[in-house]
C-alpha positions in Angstrom: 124.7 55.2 24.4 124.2 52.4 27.2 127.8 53.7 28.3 127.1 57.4 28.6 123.9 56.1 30.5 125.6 54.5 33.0 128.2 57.5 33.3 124.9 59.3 34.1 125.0 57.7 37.3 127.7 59.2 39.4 126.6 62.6 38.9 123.2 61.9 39.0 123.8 60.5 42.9 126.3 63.5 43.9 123.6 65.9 42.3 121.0 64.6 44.4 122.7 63.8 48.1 123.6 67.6 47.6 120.2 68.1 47.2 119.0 66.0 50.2 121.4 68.1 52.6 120.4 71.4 51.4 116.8 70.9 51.7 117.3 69.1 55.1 119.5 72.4 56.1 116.2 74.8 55.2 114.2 72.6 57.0 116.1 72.2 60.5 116.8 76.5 59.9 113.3 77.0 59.6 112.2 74.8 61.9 110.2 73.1 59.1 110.3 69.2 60.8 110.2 68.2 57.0 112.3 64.7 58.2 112.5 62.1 60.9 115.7 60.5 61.7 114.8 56.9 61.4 112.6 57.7 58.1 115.7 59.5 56.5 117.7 56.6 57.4 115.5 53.8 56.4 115.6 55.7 52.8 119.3 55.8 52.5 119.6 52.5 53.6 117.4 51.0 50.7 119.5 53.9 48.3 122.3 51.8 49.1 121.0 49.0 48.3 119.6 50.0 45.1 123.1 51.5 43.8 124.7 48.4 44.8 122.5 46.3 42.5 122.3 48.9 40.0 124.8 47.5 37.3 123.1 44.1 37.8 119.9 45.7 36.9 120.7 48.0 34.3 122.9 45.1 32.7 119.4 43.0 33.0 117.0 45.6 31.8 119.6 46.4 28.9 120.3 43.2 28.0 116.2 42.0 27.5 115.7 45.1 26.1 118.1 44.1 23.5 116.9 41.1 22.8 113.9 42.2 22.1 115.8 44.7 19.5 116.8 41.7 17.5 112.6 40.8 16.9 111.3 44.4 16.0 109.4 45.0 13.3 110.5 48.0 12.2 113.8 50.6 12.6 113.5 54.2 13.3 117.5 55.8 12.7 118.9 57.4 16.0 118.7 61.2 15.8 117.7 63.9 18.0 114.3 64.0 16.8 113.6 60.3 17.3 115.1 60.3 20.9 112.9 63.2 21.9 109.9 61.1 20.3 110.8 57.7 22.1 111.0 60.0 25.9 107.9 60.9 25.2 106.1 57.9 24.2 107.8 56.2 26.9 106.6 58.5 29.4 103.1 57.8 27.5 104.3 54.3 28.9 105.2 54.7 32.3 101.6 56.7 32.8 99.9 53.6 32.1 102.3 51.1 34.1 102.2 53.5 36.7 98.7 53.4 36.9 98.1 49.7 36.7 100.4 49.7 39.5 98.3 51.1 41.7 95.1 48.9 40.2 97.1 45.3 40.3 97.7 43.3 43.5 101.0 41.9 42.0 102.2 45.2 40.6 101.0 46.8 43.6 103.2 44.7 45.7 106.4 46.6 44.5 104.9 50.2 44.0 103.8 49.8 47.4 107.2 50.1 48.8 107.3 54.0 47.6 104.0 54.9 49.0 104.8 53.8 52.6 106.6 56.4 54.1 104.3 59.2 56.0 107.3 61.5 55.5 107.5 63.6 52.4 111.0 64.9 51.0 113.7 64.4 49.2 114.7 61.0 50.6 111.2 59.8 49.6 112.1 59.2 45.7 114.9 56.8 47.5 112.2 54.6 48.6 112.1 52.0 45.6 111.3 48.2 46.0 114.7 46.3 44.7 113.1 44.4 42.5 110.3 46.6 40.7 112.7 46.7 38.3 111.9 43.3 36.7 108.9 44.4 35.0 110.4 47.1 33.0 111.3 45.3 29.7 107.7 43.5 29.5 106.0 47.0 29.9 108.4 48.7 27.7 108.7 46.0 24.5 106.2 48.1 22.6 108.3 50.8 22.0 111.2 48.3 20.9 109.2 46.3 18.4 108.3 49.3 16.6 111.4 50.2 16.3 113.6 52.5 19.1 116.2 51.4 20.4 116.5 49.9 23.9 119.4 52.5 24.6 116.4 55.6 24.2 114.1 53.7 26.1 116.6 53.3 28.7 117.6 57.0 28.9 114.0 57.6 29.7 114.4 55.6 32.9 117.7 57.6 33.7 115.8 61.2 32.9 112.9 60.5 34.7 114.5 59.1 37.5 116.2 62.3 38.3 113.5 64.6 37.1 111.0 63.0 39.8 113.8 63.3 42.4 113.0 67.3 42.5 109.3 66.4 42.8 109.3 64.8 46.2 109.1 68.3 48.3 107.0 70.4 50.3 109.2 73.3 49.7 108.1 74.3 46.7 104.4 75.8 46.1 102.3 75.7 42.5 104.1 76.8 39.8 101.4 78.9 38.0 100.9 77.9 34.3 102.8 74.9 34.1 100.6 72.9 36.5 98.6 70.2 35.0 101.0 70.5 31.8 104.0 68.8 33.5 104.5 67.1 36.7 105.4 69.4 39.5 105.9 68.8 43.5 102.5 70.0 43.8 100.9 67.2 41.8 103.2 64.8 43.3 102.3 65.4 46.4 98.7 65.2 45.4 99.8 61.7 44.3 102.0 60.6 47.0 98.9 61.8 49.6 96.2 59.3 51.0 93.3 61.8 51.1 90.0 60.5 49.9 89.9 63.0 47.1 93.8 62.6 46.0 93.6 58.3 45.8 94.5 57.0 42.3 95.3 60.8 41.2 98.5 62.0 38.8 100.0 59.1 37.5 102.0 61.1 34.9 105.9 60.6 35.1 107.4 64.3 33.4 103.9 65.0 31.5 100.5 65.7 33.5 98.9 65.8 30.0 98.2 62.0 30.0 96.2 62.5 33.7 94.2 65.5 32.1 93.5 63.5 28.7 92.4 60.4 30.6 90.6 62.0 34.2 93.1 61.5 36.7 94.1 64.6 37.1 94.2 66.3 40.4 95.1 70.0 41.7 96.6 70.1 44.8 93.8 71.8 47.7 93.6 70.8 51.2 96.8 70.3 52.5 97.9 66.5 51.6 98.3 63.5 54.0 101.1 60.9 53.6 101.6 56.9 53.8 99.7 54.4 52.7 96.3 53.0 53.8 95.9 51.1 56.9 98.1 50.5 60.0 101.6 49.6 58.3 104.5 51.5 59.7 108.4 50.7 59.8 111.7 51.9 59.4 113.3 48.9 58.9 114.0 48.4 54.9 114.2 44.6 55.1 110.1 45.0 56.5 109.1 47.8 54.3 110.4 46.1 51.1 109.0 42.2 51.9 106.4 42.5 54.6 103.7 41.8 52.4 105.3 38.1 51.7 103.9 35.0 53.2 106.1 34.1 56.0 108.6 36.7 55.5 109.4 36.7 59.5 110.6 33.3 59.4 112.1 33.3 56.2 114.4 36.5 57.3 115.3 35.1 60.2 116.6 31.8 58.3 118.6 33.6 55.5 120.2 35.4 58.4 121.2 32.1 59.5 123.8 31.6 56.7 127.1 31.8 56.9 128.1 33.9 53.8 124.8 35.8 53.4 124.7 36.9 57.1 128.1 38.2 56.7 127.5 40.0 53.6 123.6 41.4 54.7 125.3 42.6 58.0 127.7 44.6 56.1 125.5 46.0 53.5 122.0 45.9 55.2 121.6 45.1 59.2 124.5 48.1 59.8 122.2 50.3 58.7 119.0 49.0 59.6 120.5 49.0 63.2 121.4 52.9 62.7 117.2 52.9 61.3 116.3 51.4 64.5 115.0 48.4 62.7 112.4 47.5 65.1 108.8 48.5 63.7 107.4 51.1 66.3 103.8 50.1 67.3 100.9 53.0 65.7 100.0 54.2 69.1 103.0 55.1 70.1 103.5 57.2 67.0 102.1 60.2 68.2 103.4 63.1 66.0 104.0 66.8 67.5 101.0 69.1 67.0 100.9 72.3 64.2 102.6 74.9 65.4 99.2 77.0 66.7 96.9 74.1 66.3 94.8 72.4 69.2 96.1 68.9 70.7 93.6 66.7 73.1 95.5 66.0 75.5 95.1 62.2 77.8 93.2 64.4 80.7 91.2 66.4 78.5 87.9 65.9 80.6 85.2 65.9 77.9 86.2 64.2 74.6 85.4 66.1 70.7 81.5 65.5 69.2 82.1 62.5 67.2 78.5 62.7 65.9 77.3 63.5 62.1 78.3 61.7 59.0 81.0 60.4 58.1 81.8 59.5 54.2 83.0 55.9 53.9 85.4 54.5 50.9 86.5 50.8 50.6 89.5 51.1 48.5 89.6 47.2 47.1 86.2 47.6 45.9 85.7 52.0 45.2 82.7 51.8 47.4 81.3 54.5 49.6 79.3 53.4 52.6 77.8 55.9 55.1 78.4 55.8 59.0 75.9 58.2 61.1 76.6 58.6 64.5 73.5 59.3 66.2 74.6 59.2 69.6 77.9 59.7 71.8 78.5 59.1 75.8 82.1 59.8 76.2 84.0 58.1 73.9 81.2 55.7 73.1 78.8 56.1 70.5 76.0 54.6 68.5 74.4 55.1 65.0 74.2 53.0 61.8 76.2 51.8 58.6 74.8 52.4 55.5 76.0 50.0 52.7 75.3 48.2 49.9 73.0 45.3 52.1 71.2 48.1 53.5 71.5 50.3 56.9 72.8 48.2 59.9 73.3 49.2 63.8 76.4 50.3 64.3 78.5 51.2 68.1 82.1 51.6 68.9 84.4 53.3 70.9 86.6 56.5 69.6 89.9 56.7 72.2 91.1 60.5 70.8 94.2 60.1 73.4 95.5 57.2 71.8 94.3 57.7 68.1 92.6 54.8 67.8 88.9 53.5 67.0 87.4 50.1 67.1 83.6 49.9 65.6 81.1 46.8 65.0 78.0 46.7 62.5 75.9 43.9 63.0 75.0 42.5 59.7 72.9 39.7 61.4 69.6 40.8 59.6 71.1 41.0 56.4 69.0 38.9 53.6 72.8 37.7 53.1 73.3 36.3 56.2 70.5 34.6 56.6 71.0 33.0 53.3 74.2 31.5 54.7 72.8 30.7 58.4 74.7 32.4 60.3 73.4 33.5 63.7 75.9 36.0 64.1 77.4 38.5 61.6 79.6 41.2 63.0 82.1 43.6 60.8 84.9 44.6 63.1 86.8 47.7 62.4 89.8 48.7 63.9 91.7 51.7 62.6 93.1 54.6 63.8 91.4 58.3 64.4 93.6 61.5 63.2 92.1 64.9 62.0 89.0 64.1 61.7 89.9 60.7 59.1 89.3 57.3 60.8 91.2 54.7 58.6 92.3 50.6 59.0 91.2 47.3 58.1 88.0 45.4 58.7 85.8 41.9 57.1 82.9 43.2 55.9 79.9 41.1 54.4 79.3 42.9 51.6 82.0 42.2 50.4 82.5 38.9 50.4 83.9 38.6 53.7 87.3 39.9 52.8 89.3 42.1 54.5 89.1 45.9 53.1 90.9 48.9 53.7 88.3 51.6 54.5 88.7 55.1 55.4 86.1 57.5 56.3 86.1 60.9 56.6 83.5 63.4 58.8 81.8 66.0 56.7 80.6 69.1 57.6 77.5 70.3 59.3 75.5 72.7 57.2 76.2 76.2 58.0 79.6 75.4 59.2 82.6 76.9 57.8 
């Protein structure tokens, strides 16, 4: 079976680069601006990648996976039945390793990889961290010790592999009856998106049954926003994949050093990262074209949007929700407080709408936590970035510990507005 797995491969690919230029076809003949060139590119070039290590990986996850075989407790015989069983108690599985995943730093650190792109097609499922890979036959074992084989278990990686390909698209709608039964691109998207009310939702690989038995279930409702928290952004593969690593600037530019390895990475991986346009395009000047009949501020608009009300905090490390009210606005200045765990705090900042970007400071001095460690000054900087009405980035907060935090907050509605 672990050869007509592999044979799956070759297909597999040709099925789904077919795929990629058809739905890229719809998109430029309806105008749909479903891809971005350097996205697209950055994708294929970490495809590449991937299929080139594939038969080391697959040899790897295999071969533990069969050792693993030789300890099992138990052994169920290799039928139909029993292969149907083991996809879906491996997909019972990959909910819960696909979960942790997004609740663990360290497993974080390769799922993140998939997340990044603000783009959302068919090229998206490409995005895959080289080496997330490793973890498989810890997370899988179970299943082996109790007796499947590891050629089922691997078949499930195979299947839903190239069913989750077909999720990543905005051309398809709800599919009636069958959401919230199995995954569809609707609850993908839901997953893939970085509203407030979509984080940590639909974890499910070909079942949603597992999100509805366990509350993570979500149906898709405002219109989803892609990419991960924060201000990370690049088309480069060789950032997107290892950014997160201490010192990966230096390291990069010291393996690239090498003889051999700069010969082979410039064949396999800097060709195409050159074609990506490598270099890792500052946020502000990201500026992306405005919805066909929506309303763009322009750089002159003479009198900037009402930035006052409340706005609904959430501090993703820690599942927080603190409250910013802005009470006051002159221009793009404002005023108002933060309302947290410590207790409500003056808060003031500056909103630039032109370039996207917002930079806020809550002074914290009065806490009874900083005066317990004297300090005389205790000021949480955030700086983020401002689009449709979601401010989002990074700041060190008190309150929690002085760490940095991703938050994201989001304006609510006035009462009596629509």
């Amino acid at each position: 079976m672990f050869e007509e797995t592999k044979a799956l491969t070759v297909p597999i690919l040709a099925i789904t680069l077919s795929c990629v230029a058809l739905e890229l076809m719809i998109s430029a003949k309806r105008d749909l601006n479903l891809y971005q060139r350097k996205d697209t590119l950055c994708n294929l070039s970490i495809l590449v990648i991937s299929r080139l290590s594939q038969p080391l990986f697959l040899g790897y996850i295999y071969g533990a996976l069969r050792l693993i075989e030789s300890m099992r407790l138990f052994t169920i015989p290799t039928t139909e039945l029993s292969t149907v069983i083991a996809l879906i108690l491996t997909d019972f599985v990959y909910y819960w390793e696909h979960r942790f995943s997004h609740k663990l730093k360290y497993l974080w650190f390769f799922h993140e990889v998939h997340h990044s792109s603000k783009q959302f097609n068919l090229t998206t499922s490409f995005r895959l961290h080289w080496f997330g890979r490793l973890t498989a036959p810890i997370i899988f074992a179970p299943l082996i010790l109790i007796g499947f084989k590891a050629e089922q278990v691997l078949l499930f990686f195979i299947v839903n592999l190239f069913y989750q390909f077909f999720l990543h698209t905005k051309l398809i709608g709800k599919l009636g009856i069958v959401e919230g039964i199995i995954n569809t691109p609707s609850a993908h998207r839901v997953h893939h998106a970085r509203n407030l009310q979509y984080i940590d939702k639909n974890f499910g690989g070909i079942l949603m049954v597992w999100d509805r038995l366990f509350g993570t279930y979500k149906a898709e409702g405002v219109a989803p926003k892609f990419g991960i928290l924060g201000r990370f952004e690049s088309n480069n593969p060789l950032t997107v994949q290892f950014h997160n690593l201490p010192f990966y600037a230096q390291v990069s530019k010291a393996i690239s050093s090498l003889p051999i390895v700069s010969t082979i990475v410039s064949l396999f991986i800097f060709a195409v990262v050159q074609l990506a346009a490598s270099a890792q395009t500052p946020a502000a000047e990201m500026k992306p074209d405005p919805l066909k009949g929506g309303v763009e501020f322009s750089d002159t608009t003479p009198e900037a949007p009402d930035f006052t009300g409340t706005w609904k905090g959430h501090v993703i490390e820690y599942r927080r929700h603190p409250t910013v009210e802005i009470t006051e606005q002159n221009g793009n200045q404002i005023k108002g407080t933060y309302s947290g765990l410590l207790g409500k705090f003056p808060l003031s900042g500056v909103f630039d709408k032109a370039n996207e970007s917002v930079q806020l400071s809550v002074d914290f001095s009065r806490s009874k936590l900083a005066r317990w460690k004297r300090r005389q000054v205790a000021v949480a900087v955030f700086t983020g970035t401002l689009k449709d009405e979601v401010i989002s980035g990074t700041a060190t907060i008190p309150e929690f510990g002085d760490k940095m935090v991703h938050f994201e907050a989001t304006k609510l509605l006035k009462r009596g507005s629509l």
